[in-house]
N, C-alpha and C positions, 0 to 999 in steps of 0.2 A: 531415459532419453533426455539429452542438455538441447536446449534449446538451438538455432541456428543460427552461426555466428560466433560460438565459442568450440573451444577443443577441449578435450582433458588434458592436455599440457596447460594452458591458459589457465591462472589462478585463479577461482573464482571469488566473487566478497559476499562474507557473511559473517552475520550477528556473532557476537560471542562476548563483551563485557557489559556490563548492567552501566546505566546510567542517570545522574539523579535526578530528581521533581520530574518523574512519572506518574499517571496518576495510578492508584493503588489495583491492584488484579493486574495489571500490565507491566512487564517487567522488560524498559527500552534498553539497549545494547549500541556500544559503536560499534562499527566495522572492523575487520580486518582482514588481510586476504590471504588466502588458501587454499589450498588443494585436496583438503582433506571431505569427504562425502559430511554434510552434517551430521546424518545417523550413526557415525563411526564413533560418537562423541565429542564433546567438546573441543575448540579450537587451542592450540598452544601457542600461536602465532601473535605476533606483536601488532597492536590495535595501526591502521591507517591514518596517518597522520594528515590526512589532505583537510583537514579541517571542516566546520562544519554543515559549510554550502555545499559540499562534494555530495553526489546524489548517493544514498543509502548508507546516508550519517544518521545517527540517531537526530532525531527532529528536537534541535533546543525547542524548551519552553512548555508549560505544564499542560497545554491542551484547555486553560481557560479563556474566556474572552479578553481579559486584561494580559495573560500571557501566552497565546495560543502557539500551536504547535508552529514550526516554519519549513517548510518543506518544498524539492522540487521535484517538478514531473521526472517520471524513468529517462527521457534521453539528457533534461539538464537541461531542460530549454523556458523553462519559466518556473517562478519561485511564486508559493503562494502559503495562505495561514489556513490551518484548521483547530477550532475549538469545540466542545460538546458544550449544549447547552439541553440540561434534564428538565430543567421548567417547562421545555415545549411539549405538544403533544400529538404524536409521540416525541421521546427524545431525540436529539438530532445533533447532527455535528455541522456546525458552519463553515462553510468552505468559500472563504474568499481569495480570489483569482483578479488583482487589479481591482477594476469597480463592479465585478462582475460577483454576485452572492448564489452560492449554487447552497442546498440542506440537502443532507442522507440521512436516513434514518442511524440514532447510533447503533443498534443492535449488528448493523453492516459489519461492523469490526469482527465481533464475534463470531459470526452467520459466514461470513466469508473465508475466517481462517478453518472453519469448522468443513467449511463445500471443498479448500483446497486440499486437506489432510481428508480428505473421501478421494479428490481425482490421486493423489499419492505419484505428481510429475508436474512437470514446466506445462502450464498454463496460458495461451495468449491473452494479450490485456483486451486486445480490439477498441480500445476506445472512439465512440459514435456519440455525437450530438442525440435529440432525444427523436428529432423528427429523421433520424437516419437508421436504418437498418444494423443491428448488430450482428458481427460476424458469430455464426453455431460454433458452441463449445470457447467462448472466450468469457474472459471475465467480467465483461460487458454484458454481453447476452445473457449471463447468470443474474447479472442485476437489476435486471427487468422482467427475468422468466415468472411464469405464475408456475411453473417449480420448484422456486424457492422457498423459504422459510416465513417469505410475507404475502407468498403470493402475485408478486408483481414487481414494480418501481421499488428499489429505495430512494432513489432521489425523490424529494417531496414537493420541492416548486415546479408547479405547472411549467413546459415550454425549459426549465432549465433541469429536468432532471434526469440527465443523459449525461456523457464524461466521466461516469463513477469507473469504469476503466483504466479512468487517467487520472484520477485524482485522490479514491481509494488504498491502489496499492502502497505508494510512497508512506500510507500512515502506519500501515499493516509492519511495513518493513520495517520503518523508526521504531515501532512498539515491539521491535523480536518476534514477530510473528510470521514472518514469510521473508525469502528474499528474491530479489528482482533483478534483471538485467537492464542493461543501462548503456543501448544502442542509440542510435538515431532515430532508427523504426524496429517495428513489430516483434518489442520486448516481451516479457512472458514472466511469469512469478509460481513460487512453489511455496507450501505449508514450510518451517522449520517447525 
């Protein structure tokens, strides 16, 4: 099932070349677009050249504090940094959005591509602040279920750890791990 909003005529974008100063286990990919189902195999098609603010570019930059990831939300509507920092504890990825510092835990990355390759289909984000309600069955509500693999919250800051809907996926996708649509509204993401 494709999400709503797109057609099987409509080329879809997805991963398919490796790209460099990734950190090591993750292996990030540019874009390029196609029609071809991912599990058919690899993409033959020539990489997207829209450069690399175009949303589900691979994210320049190594994911450290001094060169963190740069990435933007699924519709393109704001551009923000994420870096992993293991010192903390637990370890965590810093997600700053303007002056606004949101932390997830990092095991998210992994815990989440691992929840998407279980639902095996397009996924809604739902993205919700933390004092709002998440929509059932989105990637929101998984990030806070005590179903999860932690039991709860990945966000770790009190009061800011909601928006893992919206701020998650984009990293998932830079890193070859899932990919996203990249509507206005009520985008959805799937394992690759």
């Amino acid at each position: 099932m494709k999400p709503s909003g797109t057609s099987a005529e409509e080329p879809r974008q997805h991963t398919d070349a490796p790209a460099e100063g990734e950190p090591e286990g993750w292996e990030a990919h540019q874009i390029g677009a196609h029609s071809q189902d991912p599990a058919e195999g690899p993409d033959t098609d020539g990489p997207d050249d829209g450069g690399p603010d175009t949303p589900g570019q691979a994210a320049p930059g190594a994911g450290t504090k001094d060169d963190p990831w740069r990435l933007t939300t699924p519709p393109g509507s704001s551009d923000y940094t994420m870096y992993k920092d293991e010192a903390l504890d637990p370890p965590a990825i810093i997600c700053q959005v303007g002056a606004t510092k949101l932390t997830y835990q990092l095991r998210a990355i992994e815990d989440l591509h691992a929840w998407l390759v279980e639902q095996g289909d397009w996924v809604p984000l739902g993205a919700a602040d933390e004092g709002k309600e998440a929509a059932e069955g989105t990637v929101e509500a998984w990030g806070r279920s005590e179903g999860n693999p932690v039991g709860g919250w990945y966000g770790l800051r009190k009061g800011y750890r909601g928006r893992f809907g919206m701020y998650m996926p984009p990293l998932l996708e830079a890193l070859g791990l899932a990919e996203l649509t990249h509507e206005k509204r009520n985008n959805a993401m799937r394992a690759i």
